[in-house]
C-alpha positions as CSV (number, residue, x, y, z in Angstrom):
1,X,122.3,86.8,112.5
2,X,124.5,86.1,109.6
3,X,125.7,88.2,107.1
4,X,127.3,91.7,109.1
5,X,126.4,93.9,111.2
6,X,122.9,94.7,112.2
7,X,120.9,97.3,110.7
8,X,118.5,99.7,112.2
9,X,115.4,99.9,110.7
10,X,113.3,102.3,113.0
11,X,112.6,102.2,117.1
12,X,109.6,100.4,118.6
13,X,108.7,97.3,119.9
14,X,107.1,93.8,119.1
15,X,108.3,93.2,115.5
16,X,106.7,90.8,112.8
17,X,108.5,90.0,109.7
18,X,106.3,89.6,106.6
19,X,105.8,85.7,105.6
20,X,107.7,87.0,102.2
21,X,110.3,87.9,104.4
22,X,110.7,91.2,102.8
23,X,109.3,93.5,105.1
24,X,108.9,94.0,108.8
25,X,105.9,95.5,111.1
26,X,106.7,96.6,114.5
27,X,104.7,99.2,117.5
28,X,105.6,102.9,117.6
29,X,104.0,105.2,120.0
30,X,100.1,104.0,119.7
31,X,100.9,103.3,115.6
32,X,102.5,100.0,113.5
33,X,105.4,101.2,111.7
34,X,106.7,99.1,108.9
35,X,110.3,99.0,106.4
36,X,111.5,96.7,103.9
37,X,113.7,94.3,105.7
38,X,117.1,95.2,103.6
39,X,116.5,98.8,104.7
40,X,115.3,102.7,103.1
41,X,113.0,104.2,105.6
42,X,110.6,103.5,107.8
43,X,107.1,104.7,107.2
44,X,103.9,105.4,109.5
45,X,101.7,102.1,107.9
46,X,98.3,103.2,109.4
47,X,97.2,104.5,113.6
48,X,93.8,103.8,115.4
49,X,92.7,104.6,118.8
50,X,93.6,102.6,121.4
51,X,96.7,100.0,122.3
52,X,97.3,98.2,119.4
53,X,99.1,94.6,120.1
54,X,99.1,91.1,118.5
55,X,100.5,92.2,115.3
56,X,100.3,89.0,112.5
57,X,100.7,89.2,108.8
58,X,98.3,87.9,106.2
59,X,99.7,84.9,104.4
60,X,99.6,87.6,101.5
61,X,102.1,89.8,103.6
62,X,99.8,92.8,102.9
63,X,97.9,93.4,105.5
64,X,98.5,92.4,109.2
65,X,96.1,91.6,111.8
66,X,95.9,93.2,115.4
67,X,93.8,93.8,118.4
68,X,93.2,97.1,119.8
69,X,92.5,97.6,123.2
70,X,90.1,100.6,124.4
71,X,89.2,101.5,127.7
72,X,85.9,99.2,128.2
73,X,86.2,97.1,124.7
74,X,88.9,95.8,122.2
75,X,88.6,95.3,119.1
76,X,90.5,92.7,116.1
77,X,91.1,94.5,113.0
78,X,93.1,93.9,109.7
């Protein structure tokens, strides 16, 4: 990266940037977290039941896409 030091924007795993390039998703804890890119807080974006993965913003950069993966069944929702 360019530009200074890196900045923390929350803890988690598997991070998308937006295709604005504004804002980035990432996996907390069963939950997709999300933060503007330049920084001010982190913020619980929405939680289901099961392990969420796959995480891909729509070209619209407001919604993101992802599979969730229960015990006998997954599921793709947006």
């Amino acid at each position: 990266a360019e530009g200074g030091a890196p900045l923390k924007l929350g803890d988690g795993s598997a991070p998308e940037v937006s295709p604005k390039g504004d804002r980035v998703a990432w996996l907390k804890s069963g939950a997709v977290w999300s933060s503007p890119l330049a920084g001010g807080g982190a913020r619980l974006w929405f939680k289901t039941r099961g392990r969420i993965s796959s995480l891909k913003f729509a070209p619209d950069g407001e919604r993101v896409a992802f599979v969730s993966s229960r015990s006998e069944h997954s599921l793709i929702g947006m």
